[in-house]
C-alpha atoms as a printed R data frame, in Angstrom:
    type eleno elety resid chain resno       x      y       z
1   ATOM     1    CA   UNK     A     1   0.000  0.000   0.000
2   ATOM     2    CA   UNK     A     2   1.220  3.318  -0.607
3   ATOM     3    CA   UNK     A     3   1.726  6.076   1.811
4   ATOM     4    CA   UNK     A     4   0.218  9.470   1.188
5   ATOM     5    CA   UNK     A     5   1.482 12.779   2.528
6   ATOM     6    CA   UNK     A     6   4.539 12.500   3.766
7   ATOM     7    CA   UNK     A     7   5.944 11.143   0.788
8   ATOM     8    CA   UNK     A     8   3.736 11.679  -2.581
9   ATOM     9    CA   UNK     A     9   1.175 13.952  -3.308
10  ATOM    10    CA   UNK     A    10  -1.983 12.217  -4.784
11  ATOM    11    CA   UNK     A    11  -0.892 13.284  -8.454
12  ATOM    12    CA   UNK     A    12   2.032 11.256  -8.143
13  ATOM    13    CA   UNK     A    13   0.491  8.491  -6.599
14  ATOM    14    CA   UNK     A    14  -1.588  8.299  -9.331
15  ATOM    15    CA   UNK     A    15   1.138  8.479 -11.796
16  ATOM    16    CA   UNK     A    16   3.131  5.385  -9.972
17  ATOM    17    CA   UNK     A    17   1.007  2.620 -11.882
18  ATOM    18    CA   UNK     A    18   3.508 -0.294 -12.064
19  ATOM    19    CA   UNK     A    19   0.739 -1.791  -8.689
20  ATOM    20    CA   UNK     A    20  -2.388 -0.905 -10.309
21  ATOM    21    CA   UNK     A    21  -4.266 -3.397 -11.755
22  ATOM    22    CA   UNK     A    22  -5.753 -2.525 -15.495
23  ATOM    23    CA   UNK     A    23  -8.778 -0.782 -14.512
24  ATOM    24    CA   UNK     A    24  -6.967  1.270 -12.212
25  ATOM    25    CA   UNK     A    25  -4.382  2.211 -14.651
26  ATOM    26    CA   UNK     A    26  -7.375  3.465 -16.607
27  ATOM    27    CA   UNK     A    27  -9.152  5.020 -13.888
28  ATOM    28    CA   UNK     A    28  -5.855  6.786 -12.738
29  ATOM    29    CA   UNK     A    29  -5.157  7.746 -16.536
30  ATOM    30    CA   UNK     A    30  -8.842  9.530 -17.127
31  ATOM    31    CA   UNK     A    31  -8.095 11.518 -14.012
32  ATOM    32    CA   UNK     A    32  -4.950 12.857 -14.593
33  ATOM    33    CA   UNK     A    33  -6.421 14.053 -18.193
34  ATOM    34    CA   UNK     A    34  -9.259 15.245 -16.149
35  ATOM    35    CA   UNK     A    35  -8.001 16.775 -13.331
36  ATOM    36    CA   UNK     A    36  -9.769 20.264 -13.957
37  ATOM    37    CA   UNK     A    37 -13.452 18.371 -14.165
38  ATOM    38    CA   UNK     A    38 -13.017 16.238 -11.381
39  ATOM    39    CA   UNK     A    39 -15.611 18.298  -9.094
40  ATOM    40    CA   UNK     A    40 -18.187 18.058 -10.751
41  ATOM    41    CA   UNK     A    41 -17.621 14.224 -11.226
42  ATOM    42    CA   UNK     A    42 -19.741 11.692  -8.988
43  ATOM    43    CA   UNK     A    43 -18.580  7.832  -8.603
44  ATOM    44    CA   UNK     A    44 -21.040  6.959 -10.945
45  ATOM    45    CA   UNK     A    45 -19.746  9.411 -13.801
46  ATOM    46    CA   UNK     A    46 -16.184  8.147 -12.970
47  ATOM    47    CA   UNK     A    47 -16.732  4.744 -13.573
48  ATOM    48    CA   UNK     A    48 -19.079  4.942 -16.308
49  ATOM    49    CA   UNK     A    49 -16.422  7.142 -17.927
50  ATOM    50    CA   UNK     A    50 -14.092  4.613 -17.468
51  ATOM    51    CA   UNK     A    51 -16.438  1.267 -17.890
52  ATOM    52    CA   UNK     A    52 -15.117  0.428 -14.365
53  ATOM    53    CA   UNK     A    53 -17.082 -0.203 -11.570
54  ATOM    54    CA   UNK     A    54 -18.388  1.633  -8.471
55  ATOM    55    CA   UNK     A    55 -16.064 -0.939  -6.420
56  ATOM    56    CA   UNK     A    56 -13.377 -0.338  -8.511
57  ATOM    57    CA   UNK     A    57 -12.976  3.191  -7.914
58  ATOM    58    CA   UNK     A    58 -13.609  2.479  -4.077
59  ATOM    59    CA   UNK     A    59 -10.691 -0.007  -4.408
60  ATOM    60    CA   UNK     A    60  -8.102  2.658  -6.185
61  ATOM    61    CA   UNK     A    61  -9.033  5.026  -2.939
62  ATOM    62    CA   UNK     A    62  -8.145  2.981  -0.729
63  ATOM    63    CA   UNK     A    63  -5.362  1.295  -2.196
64  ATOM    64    CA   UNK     A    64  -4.189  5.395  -1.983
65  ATOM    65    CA   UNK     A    65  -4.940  5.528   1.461
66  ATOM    66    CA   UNK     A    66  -8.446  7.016   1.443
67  ATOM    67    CA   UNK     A    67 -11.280  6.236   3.503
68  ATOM    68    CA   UNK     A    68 -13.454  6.338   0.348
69  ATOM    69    CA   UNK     A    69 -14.410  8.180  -2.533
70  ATOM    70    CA   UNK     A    70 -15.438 11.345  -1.137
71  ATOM    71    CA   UNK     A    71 -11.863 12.063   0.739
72  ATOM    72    CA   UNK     A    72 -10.010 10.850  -2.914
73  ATOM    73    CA   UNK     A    73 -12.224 13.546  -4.570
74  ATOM    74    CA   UNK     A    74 -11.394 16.162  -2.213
75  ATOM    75    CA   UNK     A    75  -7.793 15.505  -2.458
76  ATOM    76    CA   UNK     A    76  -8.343 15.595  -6.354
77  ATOM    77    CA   UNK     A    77 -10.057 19.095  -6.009
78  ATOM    78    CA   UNK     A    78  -7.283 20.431  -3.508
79  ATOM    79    CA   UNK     A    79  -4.610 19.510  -5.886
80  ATOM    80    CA   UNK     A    80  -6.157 20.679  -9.108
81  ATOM    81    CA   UNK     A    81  -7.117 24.088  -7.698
82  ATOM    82    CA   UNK     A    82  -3.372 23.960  -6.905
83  ATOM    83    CA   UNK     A    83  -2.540 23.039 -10.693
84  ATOM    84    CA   UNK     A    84  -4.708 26.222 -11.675
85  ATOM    85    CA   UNK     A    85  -2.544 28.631  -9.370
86  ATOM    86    CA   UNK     A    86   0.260 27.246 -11.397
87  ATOM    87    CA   UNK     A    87  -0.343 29.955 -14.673
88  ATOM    88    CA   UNK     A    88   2.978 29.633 -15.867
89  ATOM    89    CA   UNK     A    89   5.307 26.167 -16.012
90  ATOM    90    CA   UNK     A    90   8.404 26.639 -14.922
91  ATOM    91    CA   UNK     A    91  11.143 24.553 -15.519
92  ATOM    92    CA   UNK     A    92  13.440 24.517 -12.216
93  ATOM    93    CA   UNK     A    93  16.369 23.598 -13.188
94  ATOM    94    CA   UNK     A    94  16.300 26.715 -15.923
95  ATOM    95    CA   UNK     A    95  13.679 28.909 -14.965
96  ATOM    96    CA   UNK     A    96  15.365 31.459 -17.509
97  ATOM    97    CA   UNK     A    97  17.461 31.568 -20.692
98  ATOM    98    CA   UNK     A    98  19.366 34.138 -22.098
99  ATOM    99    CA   UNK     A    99  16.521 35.981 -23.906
100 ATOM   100    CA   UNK     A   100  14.573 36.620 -20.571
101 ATOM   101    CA   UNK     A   101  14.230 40.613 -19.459
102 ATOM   102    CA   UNK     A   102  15.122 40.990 -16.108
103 ATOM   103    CA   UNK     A   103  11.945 41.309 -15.267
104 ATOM   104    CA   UNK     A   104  10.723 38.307 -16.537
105 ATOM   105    CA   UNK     A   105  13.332 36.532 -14.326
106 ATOM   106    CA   UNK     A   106  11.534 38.480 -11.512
107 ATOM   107    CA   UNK     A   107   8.113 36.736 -12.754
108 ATOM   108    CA   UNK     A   108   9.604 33.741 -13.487
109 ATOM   109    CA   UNK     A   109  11.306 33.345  -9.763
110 ATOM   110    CA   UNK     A   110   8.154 34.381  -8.113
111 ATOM   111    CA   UNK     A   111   6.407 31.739  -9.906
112 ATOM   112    CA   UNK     A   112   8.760 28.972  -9.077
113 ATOM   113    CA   UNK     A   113   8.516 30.329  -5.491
114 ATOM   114    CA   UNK     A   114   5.060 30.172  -5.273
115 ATOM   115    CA   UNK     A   115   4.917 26.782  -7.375
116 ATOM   116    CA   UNK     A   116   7.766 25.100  -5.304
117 ATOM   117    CA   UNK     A   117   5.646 25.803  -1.450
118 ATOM   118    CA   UNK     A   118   2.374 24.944  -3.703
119 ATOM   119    CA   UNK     A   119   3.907 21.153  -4.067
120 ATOM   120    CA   UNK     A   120   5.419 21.018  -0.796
121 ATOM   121    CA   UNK     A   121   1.967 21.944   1.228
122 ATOM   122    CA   UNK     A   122   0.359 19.116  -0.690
123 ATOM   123    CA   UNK     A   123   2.872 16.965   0.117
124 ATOM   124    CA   UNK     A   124   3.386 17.997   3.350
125 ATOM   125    CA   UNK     A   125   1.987 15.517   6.440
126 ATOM   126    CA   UNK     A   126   0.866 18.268   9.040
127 ATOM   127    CA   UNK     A   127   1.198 14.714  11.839
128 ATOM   128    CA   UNK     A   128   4.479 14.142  11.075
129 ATOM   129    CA   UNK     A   129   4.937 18.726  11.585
130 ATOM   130    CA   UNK     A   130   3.861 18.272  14.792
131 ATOM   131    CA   UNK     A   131   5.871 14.790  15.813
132 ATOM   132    CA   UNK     A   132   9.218 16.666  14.779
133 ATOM   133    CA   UNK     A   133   8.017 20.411  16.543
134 ATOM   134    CA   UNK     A   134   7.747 18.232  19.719
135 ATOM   135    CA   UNK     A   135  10.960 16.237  19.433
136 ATOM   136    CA   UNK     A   136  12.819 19.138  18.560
137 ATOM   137    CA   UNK     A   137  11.165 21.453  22.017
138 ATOM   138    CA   UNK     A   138  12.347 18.349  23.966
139 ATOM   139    CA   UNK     A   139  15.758 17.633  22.808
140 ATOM   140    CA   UNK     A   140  18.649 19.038  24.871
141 ATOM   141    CA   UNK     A   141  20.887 19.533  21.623
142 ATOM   142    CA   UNK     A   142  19.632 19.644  18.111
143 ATOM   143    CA   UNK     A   143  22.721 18.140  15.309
144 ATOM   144    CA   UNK     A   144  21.962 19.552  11.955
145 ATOM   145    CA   UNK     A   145  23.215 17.449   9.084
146 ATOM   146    CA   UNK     A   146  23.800 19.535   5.521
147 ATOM   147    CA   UNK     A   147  26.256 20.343   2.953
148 ATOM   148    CA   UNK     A   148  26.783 23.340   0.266
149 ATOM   149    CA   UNK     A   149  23.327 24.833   0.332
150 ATOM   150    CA   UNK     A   150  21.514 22.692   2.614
151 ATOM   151    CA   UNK     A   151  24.093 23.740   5.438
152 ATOM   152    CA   UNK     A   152  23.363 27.200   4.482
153 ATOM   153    CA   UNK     A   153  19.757 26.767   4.965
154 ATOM   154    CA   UNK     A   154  20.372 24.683   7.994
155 ATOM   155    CA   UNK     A   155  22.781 27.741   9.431
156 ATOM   156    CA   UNK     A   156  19.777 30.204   8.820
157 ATOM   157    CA   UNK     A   157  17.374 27.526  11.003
158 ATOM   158    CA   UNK     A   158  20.444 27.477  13.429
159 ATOM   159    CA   UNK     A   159  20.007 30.809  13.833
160 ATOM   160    CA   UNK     A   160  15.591 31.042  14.424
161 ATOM   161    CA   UNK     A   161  16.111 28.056  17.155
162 ATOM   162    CA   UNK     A   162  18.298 30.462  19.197
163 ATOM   163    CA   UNK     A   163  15.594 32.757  19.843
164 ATOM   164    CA   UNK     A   164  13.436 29.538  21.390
165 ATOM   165    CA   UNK     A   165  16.916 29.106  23.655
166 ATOM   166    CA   UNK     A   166  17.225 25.447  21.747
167 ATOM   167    CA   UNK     A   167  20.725 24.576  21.301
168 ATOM   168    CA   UNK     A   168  21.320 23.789  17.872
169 ATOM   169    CA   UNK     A   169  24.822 22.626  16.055
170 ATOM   170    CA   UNK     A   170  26.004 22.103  12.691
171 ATOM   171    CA   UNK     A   171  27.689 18.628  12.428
172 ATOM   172    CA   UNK     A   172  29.718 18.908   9.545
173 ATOM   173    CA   UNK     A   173  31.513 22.478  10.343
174 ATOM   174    CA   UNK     A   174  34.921 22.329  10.737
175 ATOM   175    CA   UNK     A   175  34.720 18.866   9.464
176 ATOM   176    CA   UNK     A   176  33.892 17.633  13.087
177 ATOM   177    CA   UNK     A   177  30.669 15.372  12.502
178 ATOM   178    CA   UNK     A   178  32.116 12.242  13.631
179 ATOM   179    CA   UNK     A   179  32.538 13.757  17.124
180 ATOM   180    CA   UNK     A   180  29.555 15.965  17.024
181 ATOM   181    CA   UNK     A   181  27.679 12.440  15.784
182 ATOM   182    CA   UNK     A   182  28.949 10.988  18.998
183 ATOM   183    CA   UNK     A   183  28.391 13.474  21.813
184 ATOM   184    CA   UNK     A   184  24.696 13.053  21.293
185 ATOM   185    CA   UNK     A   185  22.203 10.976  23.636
186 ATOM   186    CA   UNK     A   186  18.909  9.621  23.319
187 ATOM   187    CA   UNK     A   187  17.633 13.633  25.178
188 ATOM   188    CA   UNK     A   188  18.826 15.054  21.669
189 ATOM   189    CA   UNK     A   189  18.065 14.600  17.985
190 ATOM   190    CA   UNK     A   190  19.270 14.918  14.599
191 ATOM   191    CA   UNK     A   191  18.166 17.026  11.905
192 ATOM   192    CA   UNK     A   192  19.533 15.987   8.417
193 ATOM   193    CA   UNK     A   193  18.575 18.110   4.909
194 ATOM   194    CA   UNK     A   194  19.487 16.455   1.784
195 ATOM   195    CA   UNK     A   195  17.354 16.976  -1.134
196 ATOM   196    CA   UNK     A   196  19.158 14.282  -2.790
197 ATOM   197    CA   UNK     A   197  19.231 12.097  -0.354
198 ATOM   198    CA   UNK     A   198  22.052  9.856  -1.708
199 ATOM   199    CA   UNK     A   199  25.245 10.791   0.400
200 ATOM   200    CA   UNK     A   200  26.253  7.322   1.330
201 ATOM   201    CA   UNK     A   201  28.333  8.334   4.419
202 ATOM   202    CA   UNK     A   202  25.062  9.604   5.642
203 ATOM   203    CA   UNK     A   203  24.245  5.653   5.738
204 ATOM   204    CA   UNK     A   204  26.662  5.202   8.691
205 ATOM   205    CA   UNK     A   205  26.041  8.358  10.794
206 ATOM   206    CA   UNK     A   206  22.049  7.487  10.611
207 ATOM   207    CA   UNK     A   207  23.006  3.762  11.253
208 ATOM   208    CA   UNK     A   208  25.037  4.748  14.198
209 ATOM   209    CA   UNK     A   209  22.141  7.088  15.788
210 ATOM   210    CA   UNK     A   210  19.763  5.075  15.493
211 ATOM   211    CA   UNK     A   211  21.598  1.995  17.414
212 ATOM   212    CA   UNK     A   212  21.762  4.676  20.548
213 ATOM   213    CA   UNK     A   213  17.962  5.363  20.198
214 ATOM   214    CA   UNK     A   214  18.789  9.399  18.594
215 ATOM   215    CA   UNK     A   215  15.788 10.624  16.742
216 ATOM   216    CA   UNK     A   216  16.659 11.259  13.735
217 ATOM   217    CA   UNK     A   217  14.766 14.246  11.561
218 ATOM   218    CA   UNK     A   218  15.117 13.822   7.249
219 ATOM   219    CA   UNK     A   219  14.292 16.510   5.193
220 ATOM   220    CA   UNK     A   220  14.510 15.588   1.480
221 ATOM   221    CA   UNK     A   221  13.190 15.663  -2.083
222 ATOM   222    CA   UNK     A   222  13.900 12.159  -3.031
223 ATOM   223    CA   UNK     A   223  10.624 10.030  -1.677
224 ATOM   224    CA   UNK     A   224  12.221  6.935  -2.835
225 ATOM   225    CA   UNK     A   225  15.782  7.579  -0.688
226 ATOM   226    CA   UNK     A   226  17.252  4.599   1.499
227 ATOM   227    CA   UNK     A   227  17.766  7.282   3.899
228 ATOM   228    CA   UNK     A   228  14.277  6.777   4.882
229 ATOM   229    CA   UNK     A   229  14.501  3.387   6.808
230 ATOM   230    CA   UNK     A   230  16.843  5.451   9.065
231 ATOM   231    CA   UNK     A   231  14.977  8.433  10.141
232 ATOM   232    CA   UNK     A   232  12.250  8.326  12.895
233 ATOM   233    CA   UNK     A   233  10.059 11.259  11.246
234 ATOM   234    CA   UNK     A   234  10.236 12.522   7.139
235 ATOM   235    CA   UNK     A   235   8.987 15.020   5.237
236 ATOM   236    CA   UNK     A   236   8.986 15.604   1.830
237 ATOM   237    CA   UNK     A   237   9.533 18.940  -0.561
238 ATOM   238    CA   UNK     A   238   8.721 19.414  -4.132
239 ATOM   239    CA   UNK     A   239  11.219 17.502  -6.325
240 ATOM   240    CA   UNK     A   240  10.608 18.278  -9.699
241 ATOM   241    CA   UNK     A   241  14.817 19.781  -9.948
242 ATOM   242    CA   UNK     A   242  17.611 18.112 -10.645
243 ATOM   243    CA   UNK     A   243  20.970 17.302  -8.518
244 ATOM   244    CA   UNK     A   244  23.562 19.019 -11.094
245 ATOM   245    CA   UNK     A   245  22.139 19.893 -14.199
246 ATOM   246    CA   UNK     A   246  20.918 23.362 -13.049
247 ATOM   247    CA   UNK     A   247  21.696 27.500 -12.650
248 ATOM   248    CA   UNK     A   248  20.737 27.230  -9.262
249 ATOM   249    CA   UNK     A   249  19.588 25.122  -6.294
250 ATOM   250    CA   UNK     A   250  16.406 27.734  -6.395
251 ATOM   251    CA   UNK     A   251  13.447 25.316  -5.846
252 ATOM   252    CA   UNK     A   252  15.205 22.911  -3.240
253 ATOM   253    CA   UNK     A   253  16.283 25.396  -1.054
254 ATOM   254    CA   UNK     A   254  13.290 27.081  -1.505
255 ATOM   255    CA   UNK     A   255  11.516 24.005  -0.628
256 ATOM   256    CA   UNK     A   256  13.936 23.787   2.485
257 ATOM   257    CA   UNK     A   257  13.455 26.963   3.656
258 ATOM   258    CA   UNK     A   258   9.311 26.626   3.811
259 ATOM   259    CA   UNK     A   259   9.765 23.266   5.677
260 ATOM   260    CA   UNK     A   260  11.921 24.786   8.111
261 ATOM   261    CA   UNK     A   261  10.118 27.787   8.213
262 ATOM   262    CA   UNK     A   262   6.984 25.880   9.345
263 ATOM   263    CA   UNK     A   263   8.679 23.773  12.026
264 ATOM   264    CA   UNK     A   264   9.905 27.193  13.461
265 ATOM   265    CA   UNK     A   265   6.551 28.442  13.384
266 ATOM   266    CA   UNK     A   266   4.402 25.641  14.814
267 ATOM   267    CA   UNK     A   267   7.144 25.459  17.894
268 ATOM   268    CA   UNK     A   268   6.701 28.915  18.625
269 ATOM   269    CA   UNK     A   269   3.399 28.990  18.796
270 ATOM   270    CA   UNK     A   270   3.427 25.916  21.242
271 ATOM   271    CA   UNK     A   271   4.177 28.730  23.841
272 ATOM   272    CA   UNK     A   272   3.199 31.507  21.859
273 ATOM   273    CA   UNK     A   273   2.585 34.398  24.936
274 ATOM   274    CA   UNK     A   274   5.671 33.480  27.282
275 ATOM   275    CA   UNK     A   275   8.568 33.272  23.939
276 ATOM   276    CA   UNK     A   276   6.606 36.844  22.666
277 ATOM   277    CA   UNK     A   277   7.240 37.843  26.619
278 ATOM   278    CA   UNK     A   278  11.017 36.786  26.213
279 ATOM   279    CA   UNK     A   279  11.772 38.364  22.868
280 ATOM   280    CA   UNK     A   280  10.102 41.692  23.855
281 ATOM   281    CA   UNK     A   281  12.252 41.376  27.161
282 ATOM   282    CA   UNK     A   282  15.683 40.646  25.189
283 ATOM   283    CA   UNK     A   283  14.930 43.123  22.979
284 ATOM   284    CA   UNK     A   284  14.665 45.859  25.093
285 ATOM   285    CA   UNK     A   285  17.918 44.856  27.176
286 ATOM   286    CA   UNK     A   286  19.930 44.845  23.116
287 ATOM   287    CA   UNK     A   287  18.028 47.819  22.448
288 ATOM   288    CA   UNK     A   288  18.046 50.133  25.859
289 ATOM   289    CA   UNK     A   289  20.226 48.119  28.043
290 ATOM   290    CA   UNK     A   290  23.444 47.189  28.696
291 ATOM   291    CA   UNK     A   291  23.954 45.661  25.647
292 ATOM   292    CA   UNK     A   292  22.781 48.794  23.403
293 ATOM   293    CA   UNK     A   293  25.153 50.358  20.777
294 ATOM   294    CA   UNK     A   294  23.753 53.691  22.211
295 ATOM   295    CA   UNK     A   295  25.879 52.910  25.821
């Protein structure tokens, strides 16, 4: 059986036919073609369209995960009013070529922005948000695991947990992650980003946490990476962009960012009054106390 949210969005799941049986394969083909219509379709109209069956269609929903037909159709409708925000395809590897005005690269970005968090909310398992907002309040020390970009994005996350007093580290600076791997304890967890999600050494380091009982956080575009049977919680961002073959890691980081984003979010809201409370009280002590440029 498949898994839905945390790894696919339903329009992928429905592309991923190799387990469907014929009339499945058909049923999943005459959606995808009418994605736009799907709203106004009943069960009846789907499988008379089709010349499937009522218990056929029931079948494909729950073979997705769905209780039934009506929470496949809503899923449909969610991600086809999705497709319609989508004006302008945009290919993210090359969002924009040599002819493009500068301010069509404006347009163009903006697009893949909006496109990129678009396909990661569908995707995104709101369960598994709040499994990895609570691990993360509770651990002592929080390891972040990325490289090139993701560390950068990782640094910037680094930087929001400070203002919730968590402790947060970046393994790989300085080259130290063996030690940083090993000065964590079951109280902590580790947070790796890889939108790949194909560095091999990553194998051993996730291996090696999760024989001390370390949670271990994954953050990735790859749904189908082994690095998945290591980490305790996953989610998933849009990945429609390729590892080298590209200007610019614009729609992974992107993807990253809104992930990480929403994590910071949803844990400060856990204790929303008493962390406004302490920033308003830290900020007057930078700004008026003894730690003001104006002393």
């Amino acid at each position: 059986m498949f898994k839905l949210g945390g790894n696919m969005s339903v329009i992928q799941l429905l592309k991923q036919t190799d387990n469907f049986t014929n009339n499945e394969k058909r049923l999943a083909d005459y959606i995808l073609k009418n994605l736009d219509t799907i709203s106004n379709l009943t069960i009846t109209d789907l499988s008379e369209a089709t010349y499937t069956s009522h218990s056929a269609v029931i079948r494909l929903a729950k073979k997705l995960n769905f209780a039934g037909y009506k929470d496949f159709k809503n899923a449909l409708i969610k991600a086809s009013l999705a497709k319609i925000e989508q004006k302008v395809p945009i290919d993210n590897n090359f969002p924009f070529n040599d002819s493009s005005s500068d301010k069509e690269i404006t347009e163009l970005l903006a697009n893949l922005t909006k496109n990129t968090i678009t396909e990661t909310v569908l995707q995104l398992d709101t369960k598994i948000l709040s499994k990895i907002c609570d691990c993360l309040l509770k651990s002592d020390k929080i390891l972040i695991y990325g490289q090139g970009d993701s560390q950068i994005t990782g640094r910037s996350f680094q930087n929001k947990l400070v203002k919730l007093d968590k402790i947060a580290i970046l393994a790989e600076e300085y080259r130290e992650e063996a030690w940083n791997t090993t000065n964590l304890t079951p109280n902590d967890c580790a947070l790796f980003i890889s939108y790949g999600g194909q560095m091999k050494h990553y194998h051993k380091i996730m291996g090696y946490l999760r024989s001390q009982n370390i949670p271990i956080i994954l953050l990735t575009g790859n749904p189908n990476s082994n690095l998945l049977n290591f980490s305790t919680y996953t989610l998933i961002t849009d990945n429609q962009e390729t590892e080298f073959a590209k200007i610019a890691p614009f729609s992974s980081q992107i993807g990253f960012e809104f992930l990480l984003n929403s994590i910071y979010a949803c844990m400060f809201k856990r204790h929303f009054k008493q962390n406004i409370k302490i920033l308003q009280k830290r900020q007057k002590i930078i700004q008026e106390g003894i730690l003001s440029d104006n002393i």
